[in-house]
C-alpha positions as CSV (number, residue, x, y, z in Angstrom):
1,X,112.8,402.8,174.8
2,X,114.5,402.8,171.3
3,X,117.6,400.6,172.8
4,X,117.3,396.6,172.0
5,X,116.9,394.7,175.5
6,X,117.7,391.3,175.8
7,X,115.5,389.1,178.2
8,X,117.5,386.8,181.1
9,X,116.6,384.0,178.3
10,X,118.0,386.0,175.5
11,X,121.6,386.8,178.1
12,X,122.2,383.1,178.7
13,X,121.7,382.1,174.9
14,X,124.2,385.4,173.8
15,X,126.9,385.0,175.9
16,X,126.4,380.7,176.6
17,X,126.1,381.2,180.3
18,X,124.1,379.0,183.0
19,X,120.8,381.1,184.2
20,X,122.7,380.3,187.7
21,X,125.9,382.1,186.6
22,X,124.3,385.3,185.4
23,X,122.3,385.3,188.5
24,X,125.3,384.8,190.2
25,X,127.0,387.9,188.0
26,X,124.0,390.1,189.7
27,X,124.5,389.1,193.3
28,X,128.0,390.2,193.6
29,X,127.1,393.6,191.3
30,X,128.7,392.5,188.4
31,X,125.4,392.7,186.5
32,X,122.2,395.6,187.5
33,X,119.6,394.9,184.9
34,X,116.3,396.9,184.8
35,X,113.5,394.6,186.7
36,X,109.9,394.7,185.5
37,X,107.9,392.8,187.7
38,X,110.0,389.5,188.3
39,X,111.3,389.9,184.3
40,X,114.7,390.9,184.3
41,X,116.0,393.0,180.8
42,X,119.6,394.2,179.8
43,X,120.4,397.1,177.9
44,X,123.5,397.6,176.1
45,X,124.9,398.7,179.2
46,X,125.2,395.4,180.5
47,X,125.8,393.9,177.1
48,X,129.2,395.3,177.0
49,X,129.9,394.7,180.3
50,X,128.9,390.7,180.0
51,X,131.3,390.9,176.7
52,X,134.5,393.0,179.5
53,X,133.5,390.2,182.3
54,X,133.7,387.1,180.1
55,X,136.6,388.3,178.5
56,X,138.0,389.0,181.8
57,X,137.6,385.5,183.3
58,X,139.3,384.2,179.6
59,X,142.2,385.7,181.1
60,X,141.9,384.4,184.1
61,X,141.0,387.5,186.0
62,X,139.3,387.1,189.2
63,X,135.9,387.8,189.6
64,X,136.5,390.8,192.5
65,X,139.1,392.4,190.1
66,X,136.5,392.2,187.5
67,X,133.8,394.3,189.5
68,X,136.7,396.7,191.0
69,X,137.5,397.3,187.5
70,X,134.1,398.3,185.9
71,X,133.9,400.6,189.4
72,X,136.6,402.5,188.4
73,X,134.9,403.6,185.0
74,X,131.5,404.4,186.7
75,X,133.0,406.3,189.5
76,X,135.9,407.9,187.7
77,X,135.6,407.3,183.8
78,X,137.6,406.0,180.9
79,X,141.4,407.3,181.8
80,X,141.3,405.8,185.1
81,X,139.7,402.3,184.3
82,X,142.6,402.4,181.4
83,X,145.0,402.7,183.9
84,X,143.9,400.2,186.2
85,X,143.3,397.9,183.5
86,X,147.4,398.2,182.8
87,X,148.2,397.8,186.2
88,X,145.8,394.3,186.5
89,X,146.9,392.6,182.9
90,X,150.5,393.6,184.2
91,X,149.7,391.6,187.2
92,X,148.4,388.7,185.0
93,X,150.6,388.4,182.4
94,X,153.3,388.0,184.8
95,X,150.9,385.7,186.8
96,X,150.2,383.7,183.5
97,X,154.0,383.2,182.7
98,X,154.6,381.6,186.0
99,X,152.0,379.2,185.5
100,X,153.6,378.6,181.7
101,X,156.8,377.7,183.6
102,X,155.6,375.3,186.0
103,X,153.5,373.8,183.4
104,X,156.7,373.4,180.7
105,X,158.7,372.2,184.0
106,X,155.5,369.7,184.3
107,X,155.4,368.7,180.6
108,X,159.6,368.5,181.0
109,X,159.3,365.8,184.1
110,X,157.1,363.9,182.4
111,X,158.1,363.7,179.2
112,X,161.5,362.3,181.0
113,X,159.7,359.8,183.1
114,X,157.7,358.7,180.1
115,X,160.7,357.7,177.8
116,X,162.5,356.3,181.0
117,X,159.9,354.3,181.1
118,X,159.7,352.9,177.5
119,X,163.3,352.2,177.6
120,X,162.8,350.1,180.7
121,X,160.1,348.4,178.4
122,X,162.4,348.1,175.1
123,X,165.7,347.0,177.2
């Protein structure tokens, strides 16, 4: 096989994952590497799709949405996983905005109750 495999080792150290998460990444199908023995090996296959997952959960994508996602390409190809892939950062950027305006709200509140306070300090 001319393709570069990386060991589970070799996975971890690329992509600074725990051994338990990339386990983990195979147990719910995220991950199928090629077994020899008890020695598991990843192609670029599972390269990229390490590199779509991790990005994924940067942007807070959850996990199942993740592995429908990566369905879509096997089991229907590129156009479809693009669309999909719309429809989900769609979803999450209006997700993510919603959490920026709870957290300004947040900040807001206690910025307030912090220079209340000093005053009460200073007076």
């Amino acid at each position: 096989m001319t393709d570069q495999r990386l060991s589970f080792k070799d996975m971890c150290a690329k992509f600074d994952v725990t051994p338990r998460t990339l386990r983990y990444y195979e147990y719910i199908e995220l991950l199928q590497p090629e077994r020899e023995g008890r020695s598991r090996f990843y192609g670029p296959k599972e390269v990229a799709r390490m590199t779509l997952i991790l990005r994924g959960r940067k942007f807070g994508f959850q996990l199942e949405d993740i592995r429908q996602w990566l369905l879509i390409y096997e089991n229907e190809g590129t156009q479809a996983q693009m669309r999909a892939w719309i429809e989900l950062a769609d979803r999450q950027l209006s997700e993510l905005d919603e959490q920026r305006k709870q957290l300004d709200d947040a900040i807001t509140e206690l910025q307030t109750l912090r220079n209340d306070t000093a005053k009460t300090l200073d007076g």
